[in-house]
C-alpha positions in Angstrom: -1.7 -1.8 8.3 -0.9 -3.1 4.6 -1.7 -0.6 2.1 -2.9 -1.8 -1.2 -1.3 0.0 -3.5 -0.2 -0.1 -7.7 3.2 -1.9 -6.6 4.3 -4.6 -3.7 7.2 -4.8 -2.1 9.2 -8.1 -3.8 12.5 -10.1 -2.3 14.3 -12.6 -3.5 14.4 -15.9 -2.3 18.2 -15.8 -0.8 18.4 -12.2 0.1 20.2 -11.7 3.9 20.2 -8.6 5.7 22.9 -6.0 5.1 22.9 -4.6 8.7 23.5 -7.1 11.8 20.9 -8.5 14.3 21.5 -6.4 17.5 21.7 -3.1 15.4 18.6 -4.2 13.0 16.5 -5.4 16.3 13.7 -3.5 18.5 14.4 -1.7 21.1 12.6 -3.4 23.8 13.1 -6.8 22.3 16.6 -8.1 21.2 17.2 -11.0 18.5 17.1 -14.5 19.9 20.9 -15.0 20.9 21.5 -18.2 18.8 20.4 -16.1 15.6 23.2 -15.3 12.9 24.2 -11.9 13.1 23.2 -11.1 9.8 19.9 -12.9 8.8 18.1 -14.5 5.9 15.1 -12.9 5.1 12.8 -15.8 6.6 14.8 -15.2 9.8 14.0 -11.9 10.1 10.3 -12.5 9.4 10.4 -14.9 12.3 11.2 -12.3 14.2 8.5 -10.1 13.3 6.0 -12.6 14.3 7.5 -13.3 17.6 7.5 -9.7 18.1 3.8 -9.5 17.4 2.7 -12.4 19.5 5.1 -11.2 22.4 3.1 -7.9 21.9 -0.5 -9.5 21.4 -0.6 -7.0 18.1 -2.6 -9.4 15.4 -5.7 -8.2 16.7 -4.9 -4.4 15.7 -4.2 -5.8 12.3 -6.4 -5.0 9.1 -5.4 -6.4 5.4 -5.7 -3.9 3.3 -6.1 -0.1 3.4 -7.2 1.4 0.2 -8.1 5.3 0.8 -7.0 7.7 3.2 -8.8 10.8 3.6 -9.3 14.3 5.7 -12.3 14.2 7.4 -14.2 17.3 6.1 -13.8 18.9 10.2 -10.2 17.9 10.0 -8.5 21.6 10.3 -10.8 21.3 13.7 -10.6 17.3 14.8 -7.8 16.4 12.6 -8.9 13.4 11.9 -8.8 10.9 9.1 -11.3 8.5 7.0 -9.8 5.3 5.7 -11.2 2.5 4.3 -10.7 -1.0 4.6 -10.9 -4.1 2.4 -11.1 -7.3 5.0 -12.6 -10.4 3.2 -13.9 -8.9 -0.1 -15.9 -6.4 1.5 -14.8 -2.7 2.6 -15.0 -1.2 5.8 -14.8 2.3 6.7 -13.0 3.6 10.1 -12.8 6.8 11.5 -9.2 7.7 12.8 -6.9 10.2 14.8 -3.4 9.7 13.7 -2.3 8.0 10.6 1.1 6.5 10.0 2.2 5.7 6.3 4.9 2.8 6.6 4.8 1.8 3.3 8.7 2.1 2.4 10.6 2.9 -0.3 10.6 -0.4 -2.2 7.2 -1.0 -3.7 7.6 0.8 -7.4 10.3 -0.5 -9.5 11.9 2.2 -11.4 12.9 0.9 -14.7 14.0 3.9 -17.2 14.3 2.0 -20.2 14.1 5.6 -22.3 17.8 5.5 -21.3 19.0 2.4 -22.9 18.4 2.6 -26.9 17.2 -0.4 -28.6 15.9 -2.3 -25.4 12.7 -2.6 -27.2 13.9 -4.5 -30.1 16.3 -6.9 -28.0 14.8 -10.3 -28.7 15.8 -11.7 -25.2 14.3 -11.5 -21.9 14.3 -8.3 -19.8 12.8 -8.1 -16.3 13.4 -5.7 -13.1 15.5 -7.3 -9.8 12.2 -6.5 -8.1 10.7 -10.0 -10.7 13.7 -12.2 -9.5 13.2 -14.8 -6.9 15.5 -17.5 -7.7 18.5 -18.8 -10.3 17.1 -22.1 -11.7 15.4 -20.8 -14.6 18.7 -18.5 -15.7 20.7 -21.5 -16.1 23.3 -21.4 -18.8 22.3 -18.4 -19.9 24.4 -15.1 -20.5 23.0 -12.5 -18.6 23.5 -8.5 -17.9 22.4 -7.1 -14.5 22.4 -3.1 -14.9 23.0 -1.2 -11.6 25.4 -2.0 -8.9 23.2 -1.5 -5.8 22.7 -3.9 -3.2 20.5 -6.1 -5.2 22.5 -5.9 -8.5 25.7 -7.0 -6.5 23.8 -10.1 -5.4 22.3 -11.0 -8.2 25.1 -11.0 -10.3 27.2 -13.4 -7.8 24.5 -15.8 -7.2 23.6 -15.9 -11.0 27.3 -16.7 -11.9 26.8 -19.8 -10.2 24.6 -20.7 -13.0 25.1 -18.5 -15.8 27.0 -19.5 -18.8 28.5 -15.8 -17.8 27.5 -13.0 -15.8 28.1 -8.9 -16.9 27.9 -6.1 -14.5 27.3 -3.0 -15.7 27.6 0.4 -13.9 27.6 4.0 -14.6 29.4 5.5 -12.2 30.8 2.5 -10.3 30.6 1.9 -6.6 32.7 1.0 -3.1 32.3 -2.2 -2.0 31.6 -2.9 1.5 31.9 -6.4 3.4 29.8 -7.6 6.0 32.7 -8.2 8.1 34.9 -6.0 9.2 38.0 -6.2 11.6 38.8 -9.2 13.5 35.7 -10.7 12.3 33.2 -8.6 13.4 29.9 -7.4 12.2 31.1 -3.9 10.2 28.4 -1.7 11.4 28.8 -2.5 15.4 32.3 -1.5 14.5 31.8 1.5 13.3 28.4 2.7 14.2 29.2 3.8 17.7 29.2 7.2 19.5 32.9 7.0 19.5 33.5 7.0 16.0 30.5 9.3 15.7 32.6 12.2 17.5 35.6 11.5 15.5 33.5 11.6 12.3 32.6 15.6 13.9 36.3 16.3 14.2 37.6 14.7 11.5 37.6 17.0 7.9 35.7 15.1 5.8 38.7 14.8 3.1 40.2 12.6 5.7 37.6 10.4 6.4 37.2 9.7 2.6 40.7 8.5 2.3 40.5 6.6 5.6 37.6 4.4 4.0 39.0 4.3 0.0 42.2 3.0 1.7 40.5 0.8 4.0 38.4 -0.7 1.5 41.1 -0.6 -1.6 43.1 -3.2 0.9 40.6 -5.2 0.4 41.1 -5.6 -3.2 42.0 -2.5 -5.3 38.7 -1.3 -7.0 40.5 0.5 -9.7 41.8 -3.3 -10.5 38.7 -4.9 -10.4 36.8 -2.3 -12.8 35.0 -0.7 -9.8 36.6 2.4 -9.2 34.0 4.8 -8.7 33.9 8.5 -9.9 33.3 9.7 -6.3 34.2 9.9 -3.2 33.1 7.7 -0.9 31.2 9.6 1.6 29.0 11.1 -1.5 26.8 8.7 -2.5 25.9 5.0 -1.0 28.6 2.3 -0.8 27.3 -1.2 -1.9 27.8 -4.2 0.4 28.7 -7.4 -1.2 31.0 -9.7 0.4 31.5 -12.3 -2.4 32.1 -9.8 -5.7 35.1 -9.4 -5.8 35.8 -13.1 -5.5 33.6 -13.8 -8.6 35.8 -10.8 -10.6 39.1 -12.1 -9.9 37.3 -16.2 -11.1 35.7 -14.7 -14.4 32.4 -15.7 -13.2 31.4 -12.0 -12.7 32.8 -9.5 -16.1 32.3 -5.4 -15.0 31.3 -3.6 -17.6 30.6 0.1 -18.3 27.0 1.9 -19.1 25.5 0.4 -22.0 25.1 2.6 -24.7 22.4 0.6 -26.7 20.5 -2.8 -27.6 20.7 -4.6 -30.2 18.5 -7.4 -31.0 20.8 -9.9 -29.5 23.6 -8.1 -27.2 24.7 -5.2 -25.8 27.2 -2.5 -26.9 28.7 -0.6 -24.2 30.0 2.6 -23.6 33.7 1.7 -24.5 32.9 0.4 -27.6 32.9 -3.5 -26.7 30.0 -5.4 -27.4 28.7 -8.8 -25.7 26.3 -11.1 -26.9 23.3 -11.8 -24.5 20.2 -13.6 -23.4 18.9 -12.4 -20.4 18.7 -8.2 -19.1 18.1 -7.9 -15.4 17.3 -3.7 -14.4 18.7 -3.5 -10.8 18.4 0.6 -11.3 16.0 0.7 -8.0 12.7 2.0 -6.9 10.8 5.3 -6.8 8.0 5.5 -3.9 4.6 6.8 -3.8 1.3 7.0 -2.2 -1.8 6.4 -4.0 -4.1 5.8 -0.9 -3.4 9.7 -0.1 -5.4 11.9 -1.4 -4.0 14.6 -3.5 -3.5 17.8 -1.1 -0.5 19.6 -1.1 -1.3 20.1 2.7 -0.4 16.4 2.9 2.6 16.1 0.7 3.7 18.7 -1.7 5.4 17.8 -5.1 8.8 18.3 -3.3 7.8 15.4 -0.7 8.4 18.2 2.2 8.7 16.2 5.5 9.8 17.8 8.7 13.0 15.3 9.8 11.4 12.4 7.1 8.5 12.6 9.1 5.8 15.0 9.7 4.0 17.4 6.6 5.0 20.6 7.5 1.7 22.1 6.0 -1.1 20.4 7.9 -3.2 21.9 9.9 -3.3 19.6 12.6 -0.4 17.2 13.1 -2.1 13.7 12.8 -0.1 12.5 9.7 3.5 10.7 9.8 5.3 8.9 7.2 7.8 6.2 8.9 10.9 4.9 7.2 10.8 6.8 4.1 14.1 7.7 4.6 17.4 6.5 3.5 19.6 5.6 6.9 23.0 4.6 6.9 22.6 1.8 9.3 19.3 -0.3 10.2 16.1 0.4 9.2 13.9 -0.6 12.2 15.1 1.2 14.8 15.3 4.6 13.1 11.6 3.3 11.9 10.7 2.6 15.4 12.1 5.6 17.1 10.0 7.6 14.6 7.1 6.4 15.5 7.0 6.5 19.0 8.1 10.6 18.1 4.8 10.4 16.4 2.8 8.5 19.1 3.7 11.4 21.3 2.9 14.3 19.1 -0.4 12.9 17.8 -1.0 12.6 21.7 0.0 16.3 22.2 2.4 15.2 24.4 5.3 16.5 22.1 5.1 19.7 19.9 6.3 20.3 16.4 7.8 24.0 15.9 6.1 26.8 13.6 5.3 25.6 10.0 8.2 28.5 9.7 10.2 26.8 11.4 9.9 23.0 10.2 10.4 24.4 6.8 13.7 26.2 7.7 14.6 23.2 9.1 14.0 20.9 5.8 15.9 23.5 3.7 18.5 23.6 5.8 19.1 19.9 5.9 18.4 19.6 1.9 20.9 22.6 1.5 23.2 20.2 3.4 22.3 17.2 1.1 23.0 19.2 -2.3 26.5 20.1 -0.7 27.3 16.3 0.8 25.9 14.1 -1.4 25.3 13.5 -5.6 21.8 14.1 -7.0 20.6 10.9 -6.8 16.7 10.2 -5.4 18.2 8.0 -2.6 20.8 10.7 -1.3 18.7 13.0 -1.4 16.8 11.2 2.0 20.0 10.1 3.3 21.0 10.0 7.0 23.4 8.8 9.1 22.4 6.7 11.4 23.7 7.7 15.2 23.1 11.6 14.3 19.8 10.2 12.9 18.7 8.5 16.0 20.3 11.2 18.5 18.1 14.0 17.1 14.7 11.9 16.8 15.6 10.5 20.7 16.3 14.2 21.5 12.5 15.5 20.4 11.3 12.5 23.0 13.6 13.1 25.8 15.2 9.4 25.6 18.9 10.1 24.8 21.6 8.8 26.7 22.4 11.2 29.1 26.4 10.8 28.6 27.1 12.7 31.8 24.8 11.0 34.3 26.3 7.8 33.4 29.7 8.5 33.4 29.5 9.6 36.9 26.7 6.8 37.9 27.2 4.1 36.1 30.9 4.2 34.2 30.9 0.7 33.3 27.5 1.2 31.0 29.1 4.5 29.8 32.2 2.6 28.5 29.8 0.2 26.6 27.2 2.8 24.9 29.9 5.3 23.9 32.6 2.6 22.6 30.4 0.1 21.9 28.0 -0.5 19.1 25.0 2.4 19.3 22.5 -0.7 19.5 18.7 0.8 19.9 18.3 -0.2 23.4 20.2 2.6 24.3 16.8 4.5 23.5 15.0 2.8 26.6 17.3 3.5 29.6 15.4 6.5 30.4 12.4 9.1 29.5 9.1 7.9 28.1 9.6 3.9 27.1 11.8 3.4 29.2 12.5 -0.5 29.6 13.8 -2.2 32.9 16.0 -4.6 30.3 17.6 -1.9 28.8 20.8 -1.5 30.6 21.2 -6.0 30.4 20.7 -6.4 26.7 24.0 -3.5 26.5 26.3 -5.0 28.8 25.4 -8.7 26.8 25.1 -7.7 23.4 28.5 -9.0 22.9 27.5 -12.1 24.2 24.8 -12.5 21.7 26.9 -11.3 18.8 29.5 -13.9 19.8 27.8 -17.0 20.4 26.2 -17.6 17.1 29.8 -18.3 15.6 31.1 -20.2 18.6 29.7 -23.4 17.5 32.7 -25.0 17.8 34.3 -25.0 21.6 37.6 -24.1 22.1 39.9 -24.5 24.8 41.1 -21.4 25.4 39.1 -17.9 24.6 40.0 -15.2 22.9 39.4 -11.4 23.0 36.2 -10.8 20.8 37.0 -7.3 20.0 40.1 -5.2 19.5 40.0 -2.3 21.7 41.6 -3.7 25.3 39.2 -1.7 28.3 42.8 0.0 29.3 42.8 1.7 25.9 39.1 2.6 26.0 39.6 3.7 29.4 42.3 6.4 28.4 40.4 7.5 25.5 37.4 8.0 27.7 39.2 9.9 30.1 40.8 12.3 27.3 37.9 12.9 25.3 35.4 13.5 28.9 35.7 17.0 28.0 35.0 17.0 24.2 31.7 15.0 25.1 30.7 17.5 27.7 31.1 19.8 24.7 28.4 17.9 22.9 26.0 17.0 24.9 25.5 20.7 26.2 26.2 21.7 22.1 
């Protein structure tokens, strides 16, 4: 359902995925092998309404939900009111289990009590969540605060315009790129159980310099003006494959915090001052719920959700919140994989622990957080994405079972431990269980590779780097350590 709430979820009019197609995908229903790995946005709502025709879902469909409420039995039935607005008139419906999808991108957070003098600037300012398109920024001199996603690719594609483009950033960022070694999409490089056990093993020191050094080779960050005060496994890295290409043409200037407005430019934190026309706020969202009513049963002030998911208060467990979370990796499937946790326990198929126990369980993995990560709202719901989707797939019964397979089937072993942790992975067995699971694995190769073949060569080449001799070795040495897990 489509909740009507104060804000709307806004994209702009180029914006392309940041996580490829067979990681982003459903798990019972893979990407269309002739799409791009990583997809404009109209691709992927293509998608979406092939996946709801394949699924006959239209009909379930209601625009747009304005109240949700506890029905006044509800510690008994559990049940919810919520009414519907469908064709100027509302509708009321009575219902068992509510999920809130509603994201994290709908209220633009726009702290302008931070930048002095913004009030008397006599030039444009607007939120990244307003932008749709260049045109009308032509020849202009324009400031994009924030170096998040969206403030990366605004400032490139603005430069192409733009009589000159700043970047301003606090605390400075690493840059990721889309692709990664020998050409490959970055995250079915390095989003695989694999690196997942080597990520357990590995001090985290180690790790950090791995990925500064990694991405430094790239192009040297304390160069370019990028260099941030972290390391990199605290806080976010920001992808952007053509940034540092519009730093080292003067199209794109990096700039630090502004310190204040004046009518007419900006004066930064080093002193320097710029003359500008346009200010563009990329400094993110903050998320909330209107259509809830206000019981700290259902959400307390400290947003207390038992793995991002479940209230831990309420008396009967009929409520779940899906994708308010911060994964490192694809939305959708740690979206989807929740949801079918809360199918199950709204079903009473699947039990939640002791309201003790969830809530040991949340300070735990917030005490965790504090240690990890900066204070910043989006680390704070930070997870990575195979531990993530292990530990949902674990409360269903539908994780790999690493042992059966090496001994029954090695050859899809080999491919779900090396190979990318794509979500089909999460329908080879238990409930959901999908007879193409164990095809779309051995071929998502395939479908990675043939979007960029579309030029024939004579003679093929080894898509990936790791030979199967060399995985084969590695398999055998670390048999042990992944018996260790899986019974850990």
């Amino acid at each position: 359902m489509n909740f009507l709430t104060s804000g709307r979820p806004s994209i702009y009019e180029s914006a392309t995925s940041n996580t490829s197609k067979e990681m982003t995908t459903y798990s019972d229903y893979p990407f269309p092998d002739h799409f791009p790995n990583y997809l404009h946005n109209s691709r992927i709502m293509e998608y979406l309404r092939m996946y709801v025709q394949h699924f006959h879902l239209l009909k379930h469909i209601r625009f747009l939900v304005c109240s949700v409420r506890k029905r006044s039995d509800f510690s008994c039935t559990g049940q919810w009111d919520v009414i519907v607005e469908a064709a100027g008139k509302q509708e009321s419906y009575v219902f068992d289990g509510i999920m809130v999808c509603t994201g994290l991108y709908t209220d633009p957070f726009l702290p302008l009590q931070n930048f002095p003098g913004i009030k008397r600037f006599k030039g444009q300012y607007i939120h990244s969540w307003e932008y749709k398109s260049p045109e009308r920024f032509r020849g202009k001199k324009i400031i994009v605060v924030g170096i998040g996603n969206s403030g990366a690719d605004l400032a490139v594609e603005l430069s192409h315009v733009a009589s000159q483009v700043f970047l301003s950033t606090r605390r400075g960022a690493w840059i990721w790129n889309r692709v990664w070694d020998y050409g490959m999409p970055v995250d079915t490089i390095l989003f695989t159980r694999f690196k997942a056990v080597l990520n357990k093993c590995c001090p985290t020191f180690l790790i950090n310099r791995w990925a500064e050094n990694k991405l430094n080779a790239r192009f040297n960050h304390d160069v370019y003006g990028l260099l941030p005060q972290h390391r990199f496994l605290s806080h976010q890295a920001t992808f952007s494959d053509d940034l540092p290409n519009h730093i080292i043409s003067g199209r794109v200037l990096i700039k630090p915090n502004v310190r204040e407005f004046t009518e007419t430019s900006a004066i930064f934190e080093d002193g320097t001052e710029e003359d500008l026309d346009v200010v563009i706020f990329a400094t993110g969202y903050t998320f909330s719920f209107p259509f809830l009513e206000n019981n700290p049963t259902v959400l307390d002030s400290q947003r207390s959700m038992f793995k991002f998911v479940f209230p831990p208060q309420l008396e009967k467990p009929t409520l779940a919140f899906i994708g308010i979370l911060q994964p490192v990796g694809a939305t959708i499937p740690t979206s989807e994989l929740q949801s079918r946790w809360a199918v199950r326990v709204f079903k009473g198929l699947n039990k939640l622990p002791s309201v003790r126990g969830m809530m040991d369980d949340i300070r735990k993995k917030r005490k965790k957080i504090e240690k990890e990560f900066l204070t910043n709202p989006r680390d704070t719901l930070r997870v990575q994405y195979v531990d993530y989707m292990d530990e949902v797939a674990s409360e269903i019964g539908v994780k790999p079972n690493l042992l059966s397979l090496f001994l029954g089937d090695p050859k899809l072993a080999m491919e779900i431990f090396f190979g990318p942790c794509t979500p089909y992975q999460y329908r080879l067995r238990g409930p959901g269980k999908w007879a193409g699971a164990r095809r779309a694995i051995l071929t998502q190769r395939e479908r990675i590779i043939k979007p960029l073949r579309t030029r024939t060569l004579t003679r093929d080449q080894p898509p990936f780097s790791v030979p199967f001799w060399l995985r084969s070795a590695c398999a055998a040495l670390l048999f042990v350590l992944v018996l260790v897990i899986i019974k850990g």
